[in-house]
C-alpha positions as CSV (number, residue, x, y, z in Angstrom):
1,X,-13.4,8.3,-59.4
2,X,-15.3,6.4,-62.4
3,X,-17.9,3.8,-60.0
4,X,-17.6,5.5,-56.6
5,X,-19.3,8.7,-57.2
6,X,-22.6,7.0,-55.0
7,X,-19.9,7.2,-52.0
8,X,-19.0,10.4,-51.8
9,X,-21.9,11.5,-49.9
10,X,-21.5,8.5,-47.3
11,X,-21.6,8.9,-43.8
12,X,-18.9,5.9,-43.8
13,X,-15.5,6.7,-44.0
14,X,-14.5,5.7,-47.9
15,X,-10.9,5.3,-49.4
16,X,-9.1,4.5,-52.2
17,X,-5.3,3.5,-52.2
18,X,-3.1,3.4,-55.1
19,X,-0.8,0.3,-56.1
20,X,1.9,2.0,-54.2
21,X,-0.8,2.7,-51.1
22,X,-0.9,6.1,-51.5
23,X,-4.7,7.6,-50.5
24,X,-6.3,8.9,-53.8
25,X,-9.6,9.3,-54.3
26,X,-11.8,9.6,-50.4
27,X,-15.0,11.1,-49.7
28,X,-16.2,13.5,-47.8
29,X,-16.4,11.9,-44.5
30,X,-12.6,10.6,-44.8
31,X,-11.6,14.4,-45.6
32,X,-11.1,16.5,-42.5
33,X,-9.0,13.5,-40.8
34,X,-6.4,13.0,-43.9
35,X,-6.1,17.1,-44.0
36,X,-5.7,16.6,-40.3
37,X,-3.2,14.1,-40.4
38,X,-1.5,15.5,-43.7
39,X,-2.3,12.2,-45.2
40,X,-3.6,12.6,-48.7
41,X,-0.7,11.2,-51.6
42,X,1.0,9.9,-48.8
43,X,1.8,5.9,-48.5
44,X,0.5,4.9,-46.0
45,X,2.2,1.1,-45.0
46,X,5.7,3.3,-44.4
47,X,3.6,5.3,-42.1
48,X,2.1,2.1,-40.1
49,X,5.9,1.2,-39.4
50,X,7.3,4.4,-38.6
51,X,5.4,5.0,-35.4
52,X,3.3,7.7,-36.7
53,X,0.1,8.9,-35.2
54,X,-1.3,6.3,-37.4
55,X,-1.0,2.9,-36.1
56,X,-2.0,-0.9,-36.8
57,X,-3.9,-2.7,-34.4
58,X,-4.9,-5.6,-36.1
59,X,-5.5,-7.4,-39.5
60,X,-6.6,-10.4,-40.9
61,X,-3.7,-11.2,-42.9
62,X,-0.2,-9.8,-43.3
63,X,-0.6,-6.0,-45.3
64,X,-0.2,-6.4,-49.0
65,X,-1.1,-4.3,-51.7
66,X,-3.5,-4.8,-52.8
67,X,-5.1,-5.7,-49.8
68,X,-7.9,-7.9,-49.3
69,X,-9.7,-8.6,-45.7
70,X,-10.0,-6.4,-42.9
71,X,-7.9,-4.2,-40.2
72,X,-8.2,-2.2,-37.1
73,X,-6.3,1.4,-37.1
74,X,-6.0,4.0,-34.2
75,X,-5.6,7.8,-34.6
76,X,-3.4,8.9,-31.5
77,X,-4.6,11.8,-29.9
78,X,-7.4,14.0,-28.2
79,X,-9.6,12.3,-28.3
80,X,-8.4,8.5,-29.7
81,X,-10.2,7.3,-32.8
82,X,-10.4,3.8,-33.7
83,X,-11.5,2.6,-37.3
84,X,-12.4,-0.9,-38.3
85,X,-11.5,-1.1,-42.2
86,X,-12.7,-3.7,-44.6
87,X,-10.5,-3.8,-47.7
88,X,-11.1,-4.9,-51.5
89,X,-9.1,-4.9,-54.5
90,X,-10.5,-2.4,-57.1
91,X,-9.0,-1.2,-60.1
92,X,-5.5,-1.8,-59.4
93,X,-5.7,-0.5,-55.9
94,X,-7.4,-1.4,-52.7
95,X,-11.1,0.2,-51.7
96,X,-11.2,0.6,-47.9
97,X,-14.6,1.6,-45.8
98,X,-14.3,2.5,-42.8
99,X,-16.2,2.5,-39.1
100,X,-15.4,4.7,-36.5
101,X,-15.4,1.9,-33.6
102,X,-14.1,4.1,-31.1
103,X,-16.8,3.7,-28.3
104,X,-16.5,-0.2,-28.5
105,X,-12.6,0.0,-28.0
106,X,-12.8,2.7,-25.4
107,X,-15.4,0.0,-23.9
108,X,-12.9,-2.7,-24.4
109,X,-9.8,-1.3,-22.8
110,X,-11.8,-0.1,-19.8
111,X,-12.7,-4.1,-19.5
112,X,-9.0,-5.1,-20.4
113,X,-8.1,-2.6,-17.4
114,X,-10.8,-4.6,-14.8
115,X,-9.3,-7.6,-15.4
116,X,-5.8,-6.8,-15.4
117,X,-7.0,-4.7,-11.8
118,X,-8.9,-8.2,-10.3
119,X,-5.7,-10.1,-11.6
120,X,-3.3,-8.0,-9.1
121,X,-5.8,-8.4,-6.3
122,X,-6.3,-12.0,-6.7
123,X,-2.1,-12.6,-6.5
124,X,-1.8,-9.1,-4.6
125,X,1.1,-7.8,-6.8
126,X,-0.2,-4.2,-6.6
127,X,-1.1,-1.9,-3.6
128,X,-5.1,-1.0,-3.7
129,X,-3.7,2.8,-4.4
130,X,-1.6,1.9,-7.4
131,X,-4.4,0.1,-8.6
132,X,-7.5,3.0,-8.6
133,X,-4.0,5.2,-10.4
134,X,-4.2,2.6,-13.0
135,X,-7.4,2.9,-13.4
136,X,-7.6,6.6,-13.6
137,X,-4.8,6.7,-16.2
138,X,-6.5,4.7,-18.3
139,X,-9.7,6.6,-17.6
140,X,-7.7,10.1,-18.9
141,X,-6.0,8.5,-22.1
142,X,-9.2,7.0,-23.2
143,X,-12.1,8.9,-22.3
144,X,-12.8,11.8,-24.8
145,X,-11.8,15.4,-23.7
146,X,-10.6,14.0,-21.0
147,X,-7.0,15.4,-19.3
148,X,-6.7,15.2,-16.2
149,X,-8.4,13.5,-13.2
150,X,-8.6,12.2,-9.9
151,X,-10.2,9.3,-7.6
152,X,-11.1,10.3,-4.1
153,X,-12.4,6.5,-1.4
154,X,-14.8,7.1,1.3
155,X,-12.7,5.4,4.6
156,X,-15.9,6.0,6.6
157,X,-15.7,9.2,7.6
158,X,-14.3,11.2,4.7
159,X,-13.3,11.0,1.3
160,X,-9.6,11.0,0.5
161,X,-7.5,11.6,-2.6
162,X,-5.9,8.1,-3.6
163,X,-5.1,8.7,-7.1
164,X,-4.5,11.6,-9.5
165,X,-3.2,12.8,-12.8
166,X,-2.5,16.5,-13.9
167,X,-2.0,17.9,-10.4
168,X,0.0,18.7,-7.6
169,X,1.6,15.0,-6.0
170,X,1.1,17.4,-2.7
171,X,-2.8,17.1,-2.6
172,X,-2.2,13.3,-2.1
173,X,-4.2,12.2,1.1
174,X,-5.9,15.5,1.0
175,X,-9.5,15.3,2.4
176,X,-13.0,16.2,1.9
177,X,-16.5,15.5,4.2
178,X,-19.2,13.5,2.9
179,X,-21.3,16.5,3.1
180,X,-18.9,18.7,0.8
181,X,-18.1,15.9,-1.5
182,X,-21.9,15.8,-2.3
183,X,-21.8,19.6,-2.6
184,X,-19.9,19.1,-5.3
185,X,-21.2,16.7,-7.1
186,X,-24.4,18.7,-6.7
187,X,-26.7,17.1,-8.5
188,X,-28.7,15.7,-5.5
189,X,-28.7,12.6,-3.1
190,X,-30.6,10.3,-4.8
191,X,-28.7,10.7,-8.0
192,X,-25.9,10.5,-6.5
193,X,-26.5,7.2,-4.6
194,X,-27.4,5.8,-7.9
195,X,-24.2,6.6,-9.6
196,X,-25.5,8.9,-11.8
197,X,-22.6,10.9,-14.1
198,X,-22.9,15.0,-13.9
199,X,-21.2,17.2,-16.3
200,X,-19.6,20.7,-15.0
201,X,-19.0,23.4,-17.3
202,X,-17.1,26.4,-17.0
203,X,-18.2,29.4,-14.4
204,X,-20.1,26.6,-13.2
205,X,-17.1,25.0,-11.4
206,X,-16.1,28.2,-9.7
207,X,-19.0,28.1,-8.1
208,X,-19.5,25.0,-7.3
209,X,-16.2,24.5,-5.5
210,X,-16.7,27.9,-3.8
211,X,-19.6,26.2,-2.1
212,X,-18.0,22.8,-1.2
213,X,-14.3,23.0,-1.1
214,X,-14.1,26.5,-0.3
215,X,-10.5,28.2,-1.3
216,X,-7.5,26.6,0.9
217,X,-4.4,25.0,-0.3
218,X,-6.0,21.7,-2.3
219,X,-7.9,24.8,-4.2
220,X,-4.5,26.2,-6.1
221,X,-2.8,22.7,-6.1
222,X,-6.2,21.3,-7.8
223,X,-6.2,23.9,-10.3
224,X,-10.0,24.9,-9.8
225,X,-9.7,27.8,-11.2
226,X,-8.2,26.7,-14.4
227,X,-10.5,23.1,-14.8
228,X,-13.0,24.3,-17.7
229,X,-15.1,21.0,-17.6
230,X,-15.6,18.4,-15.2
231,X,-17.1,15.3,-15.4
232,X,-17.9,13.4,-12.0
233,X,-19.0,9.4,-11.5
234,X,-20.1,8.4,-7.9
235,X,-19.1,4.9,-7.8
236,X,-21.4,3.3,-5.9
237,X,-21.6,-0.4,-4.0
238,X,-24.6,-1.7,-1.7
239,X,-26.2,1.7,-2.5
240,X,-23.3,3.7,-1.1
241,X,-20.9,6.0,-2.7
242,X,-17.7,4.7,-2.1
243,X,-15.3,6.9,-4.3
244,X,-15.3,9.5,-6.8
245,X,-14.1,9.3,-10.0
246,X,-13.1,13.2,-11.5
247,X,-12.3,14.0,-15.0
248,X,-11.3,17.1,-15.7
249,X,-10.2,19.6,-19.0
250,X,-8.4,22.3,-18.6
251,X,-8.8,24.0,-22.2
252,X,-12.7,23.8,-23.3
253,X,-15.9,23.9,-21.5
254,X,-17.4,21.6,-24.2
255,X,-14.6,19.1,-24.2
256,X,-16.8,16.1,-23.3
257,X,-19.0,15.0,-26.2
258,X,-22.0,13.1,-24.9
259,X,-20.3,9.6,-25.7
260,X,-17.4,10.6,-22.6
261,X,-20.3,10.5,-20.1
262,X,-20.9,6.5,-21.5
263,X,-17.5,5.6,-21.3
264,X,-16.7,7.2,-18.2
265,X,-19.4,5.3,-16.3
266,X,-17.9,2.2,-17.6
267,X,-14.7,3.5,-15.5
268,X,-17.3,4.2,-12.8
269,X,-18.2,0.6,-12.7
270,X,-14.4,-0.5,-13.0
271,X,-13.6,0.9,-10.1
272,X,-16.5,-0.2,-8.5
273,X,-15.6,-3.8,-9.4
274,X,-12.0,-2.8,-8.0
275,X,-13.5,-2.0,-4.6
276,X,-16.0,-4.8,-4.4
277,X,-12.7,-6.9,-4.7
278,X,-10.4,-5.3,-2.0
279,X,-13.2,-4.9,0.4
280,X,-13.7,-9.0,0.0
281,X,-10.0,-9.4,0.3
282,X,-9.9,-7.9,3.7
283,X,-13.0,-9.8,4.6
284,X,-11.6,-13.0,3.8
285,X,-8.4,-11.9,5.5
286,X,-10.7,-11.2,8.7
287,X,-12.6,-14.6,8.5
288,X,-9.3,-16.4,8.3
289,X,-7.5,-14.8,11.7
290,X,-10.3,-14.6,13.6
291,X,-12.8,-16.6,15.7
292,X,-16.0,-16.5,14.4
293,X,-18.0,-17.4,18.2
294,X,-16.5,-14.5,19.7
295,X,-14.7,-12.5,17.4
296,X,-11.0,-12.4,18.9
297,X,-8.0,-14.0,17.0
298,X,-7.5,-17.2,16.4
299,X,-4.8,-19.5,16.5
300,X,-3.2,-18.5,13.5
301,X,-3.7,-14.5,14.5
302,X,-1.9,-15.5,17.9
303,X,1.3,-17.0,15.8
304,X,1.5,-13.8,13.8
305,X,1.1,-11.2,16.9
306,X,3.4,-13.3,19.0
307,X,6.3,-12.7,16.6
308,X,4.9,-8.9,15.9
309,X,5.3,-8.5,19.9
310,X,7.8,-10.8,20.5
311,X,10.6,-8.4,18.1
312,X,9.1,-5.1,20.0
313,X,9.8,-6.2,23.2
314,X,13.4,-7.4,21.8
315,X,13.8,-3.9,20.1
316,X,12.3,-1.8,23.5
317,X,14.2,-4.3,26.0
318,X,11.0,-4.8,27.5
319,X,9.4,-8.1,28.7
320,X,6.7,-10.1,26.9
321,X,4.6,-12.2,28.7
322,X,2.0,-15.2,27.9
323,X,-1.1,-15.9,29.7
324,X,-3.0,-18.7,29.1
325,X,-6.4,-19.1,30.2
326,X,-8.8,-22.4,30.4
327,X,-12.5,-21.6,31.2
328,X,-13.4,-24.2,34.0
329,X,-16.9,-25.7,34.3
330,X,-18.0,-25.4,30.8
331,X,-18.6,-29.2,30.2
332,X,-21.0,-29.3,33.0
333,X,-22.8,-26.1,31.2
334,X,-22.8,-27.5,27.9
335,X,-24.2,-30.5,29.4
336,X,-26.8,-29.2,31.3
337,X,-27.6,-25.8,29.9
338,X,-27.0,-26.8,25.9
339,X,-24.2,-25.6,24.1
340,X,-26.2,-21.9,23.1
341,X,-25.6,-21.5,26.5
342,X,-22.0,-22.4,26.9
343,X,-21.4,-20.2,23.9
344,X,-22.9,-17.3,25.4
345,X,-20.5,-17.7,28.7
346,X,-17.4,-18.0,26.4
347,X,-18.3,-14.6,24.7
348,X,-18.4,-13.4,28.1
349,X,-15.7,-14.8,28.4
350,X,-13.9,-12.8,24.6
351,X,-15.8,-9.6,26.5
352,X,-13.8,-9.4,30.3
353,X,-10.7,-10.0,28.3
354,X,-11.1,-7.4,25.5
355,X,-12.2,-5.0,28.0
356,X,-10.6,-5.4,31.2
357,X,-7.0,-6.6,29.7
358,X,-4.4,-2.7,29.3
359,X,-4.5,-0.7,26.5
360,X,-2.2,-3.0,24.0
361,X,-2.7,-6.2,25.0
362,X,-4.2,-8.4,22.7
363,X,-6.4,-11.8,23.5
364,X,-7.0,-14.8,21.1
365,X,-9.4,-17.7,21.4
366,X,-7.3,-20.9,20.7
367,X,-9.1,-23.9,21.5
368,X,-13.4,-24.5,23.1
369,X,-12.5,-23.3,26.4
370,X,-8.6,-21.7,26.4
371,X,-7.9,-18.3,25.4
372,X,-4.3,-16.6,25.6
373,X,-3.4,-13.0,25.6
374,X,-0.3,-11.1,25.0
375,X,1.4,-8.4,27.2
376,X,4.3,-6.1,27.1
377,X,5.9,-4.9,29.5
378,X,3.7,-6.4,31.9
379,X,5.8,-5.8,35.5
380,X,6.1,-9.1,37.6
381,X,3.5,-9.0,40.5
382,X,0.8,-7.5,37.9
383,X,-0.1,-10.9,36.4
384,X,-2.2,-11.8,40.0
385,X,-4.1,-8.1,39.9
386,X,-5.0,-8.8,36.0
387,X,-6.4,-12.0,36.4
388,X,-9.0,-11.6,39.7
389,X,-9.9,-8.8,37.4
390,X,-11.3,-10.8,34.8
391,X,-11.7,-13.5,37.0
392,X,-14.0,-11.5,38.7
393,X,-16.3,-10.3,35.9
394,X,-16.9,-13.3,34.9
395,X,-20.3,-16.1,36.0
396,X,-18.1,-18.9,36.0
397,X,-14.0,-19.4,37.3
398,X,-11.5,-19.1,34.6
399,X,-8.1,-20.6,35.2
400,X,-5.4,-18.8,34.9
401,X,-1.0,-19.2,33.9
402,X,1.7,-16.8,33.4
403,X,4.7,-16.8,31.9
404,X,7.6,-14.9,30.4
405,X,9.0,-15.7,26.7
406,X,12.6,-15.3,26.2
407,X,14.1,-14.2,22.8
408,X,14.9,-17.7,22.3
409,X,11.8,-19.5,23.1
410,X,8.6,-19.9,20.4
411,X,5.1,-19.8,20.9
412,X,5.1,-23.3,21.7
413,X,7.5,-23.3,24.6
414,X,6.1,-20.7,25.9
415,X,2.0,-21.9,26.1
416,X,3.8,-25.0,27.2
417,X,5.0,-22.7,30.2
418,X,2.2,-20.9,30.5
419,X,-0.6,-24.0,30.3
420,X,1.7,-26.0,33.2
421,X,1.2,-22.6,35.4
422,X,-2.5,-22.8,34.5
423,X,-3.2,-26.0,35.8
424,X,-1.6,-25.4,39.4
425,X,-3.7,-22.4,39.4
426,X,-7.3,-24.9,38.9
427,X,-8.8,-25.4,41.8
428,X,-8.5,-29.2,43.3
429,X,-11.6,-31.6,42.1
């Protein structure tokens, strides 16, 4: 075309669209996408409203031929291509050049998908599991080559499958050592504790999974032996590797181009922002029902297990009883002693009843020196034997009051109980 023959050499993607907004006149490095997409002499705003594989993202200004400002457009498929266009009138059409901006958007979404992950934990409207599968499907759709995938979280002793896509829903909860999860990863500890990406290819993965999963039932439902590439992100926190994020094809051993290994870090780091935020949750849940001196259950804790007990024993027809207990003497060692010392007794004091108290019964520290724990099914006559257990492991006397909570009684009527027992039980001053 008569001014544009400087372009046709461009690396930039060049085109020219009639008054109707058919594609004319391209260069060569718009070519092999419009043969692709059958798009040469077609118009192309019918196409952008049809649902095509060519779609609008943005623009500037409502489309008008001829066009003047600029646009975003994405290319569905294997991988996705985003362009950013900027648009001219020229001799009675509109001249469009074109950047491939795909690595920024890819970029983009996987930071549209953090936020939308935080926003769920922060008003917990999505389990932590549906969460890392949100995260891996937008890991699949947007990472190049990508097809398939899976996330596997350490839970402290092994690493378990908590999200996939392309395999069998039966390998969910499947899991693996820490030992043979860094087998296959393979590319040694200390690139693996810092996060660092490692490409499988081919015969390779055979191999590799020979080594650390060894063949069993996750190795058909997994589809080792038909995964051509892999591409595996520790996702690491405090120096740790918490998870694994997998990315698999299952058609090409070169499916990844080197820009999939960028993106899929940024998943990485997602998922590593995703953990950071459900591990704080459940600390923050911890530091609000517990005591921080000794560690037992607080006030609050003690309302929740009371009701948790309370409809067991109602569902088993067993009994629930209430103990409170009132350290006595702990002025006098607070006094005398400072208060590091009285402290340290009523640690003790968290200690005797956490380990000397049955299997399921549960303690709480409600006040400066009164505790209460819960039992079911505790038979009448054992509340004496239970007490002079504790009572004796202990430096200094604790006082001690039963009593048994109907199913109409609440907590409070029943410490009421239970605290007018405890003071018969002091000794007389």
């Amino acid at each position: 075309m008569l001014g544009l023959e400087g372009l046709l050499n461009s690396p930039q993607t060049v085109v020219w669209l009639d008054p109707q907004g058919r594609i004319g006149w391209h260069n060569w490095a718009a070519a092999s996408a419009l043969l692709r997409l059958g798009l040469e002499g077609q118009p192309i705003l019918p196409l952008l409203e049809q649902g095509s594989r060519l779609r609008l993202v943005e623009a500037e200004s409502p489309i008008t031929l001829p066009y003047q400002g600029h646009c975003t457009l994405v290319i569905e498929g294997k991988p996705r291509h985003w362009y950013r266009f900027f648009c001219h009138p020229y001799q009675g059409g509109t001249l469009c050049f074109g950047v491939d901006v795909s690595d920024l958007y890819s970029k983009a979404l996987a930071y549209q998908t953090t936020l939308e992950v935080l926003s769920n934990l922060v008003t917990q409207e999505a389990r932590f599991e549906d969460l890392l599968q949100h995260v891996l499907e937008t890991a699949v759709a947007v990472v190049p080559g990508a097809q398939a995938g899976s996330i596997w979280y350490y839970s402290g002793e092994q690493f378990r499958l908590a999200a996939q896509v392309g395999f069998s829903q039966e390998l969910m909860g499947i899991a693996i050592s820490y030992q043979d999860e860094l087998k296959w990863y393979g590319a040694g500890e200390e690139a693996w504790k810092q996060g660092q990406p490692r490409l499988l290819r081919g015969a390779q993965i055979i191999a590799r999974s020979v080594q650390a999963l060894r063949e069993g039932p996750g190795y058909e439902l997994g589809k080792i032996s038909k995964i051509q590439a892999n591409l595996c992100v520790p996702v690491v926190l405090g120096g740790e590797v918490m998870a694994m994020l997998n990315l698999d094809n299952l058609e090409h051993p070169d499916a990844f181009p080197p820009e999939a290994v960028a993106i899929a870090s940024h998943f990485g780091l997602q998922t590593a922002v995703l953990l950071y935020g459900v591990l704080n949750q459940r600390n923050l849940s911890e530091l609000a029902y517990t005591d921080p001196l000794t560690g037992l259950g607080n006030r609050r804790a003690l309302s929740e297990g009371f009701a948790r007990l309370r409809t067991q024993a109602q569902r088993l027809g067993k009994p629930l009883t209430v103990i409170f207990w009132d350290l006595d003497g702990l002025k006098q060692i607070n006094d005398q002693h400072g208060h590091i010392a009285g402290d340290r007794v009523l640690r003790e004091v968290a200690l005797a009843l956490q380990t000397l108290l049955r299997h399921g019964d549960r303690a709480y520290r409600i006040g400066g020196d009164e505790f209460v724990s819960l039992h079911l099914d505790l038979s009448e006559g054992e509340e004496g034997p239970l007490v002079e257990r504790v009572r004796s492991a202990l430096p200094l006397r604790v006082s001690a009051g039963a009593a048994r909570a109907s199913e109409a009684m609440s907590l409070e009527q029943v410490l009421e109980l239970a605290d007018a027992q405890m003071y018969r039980d002091k000794p007389p001053r």
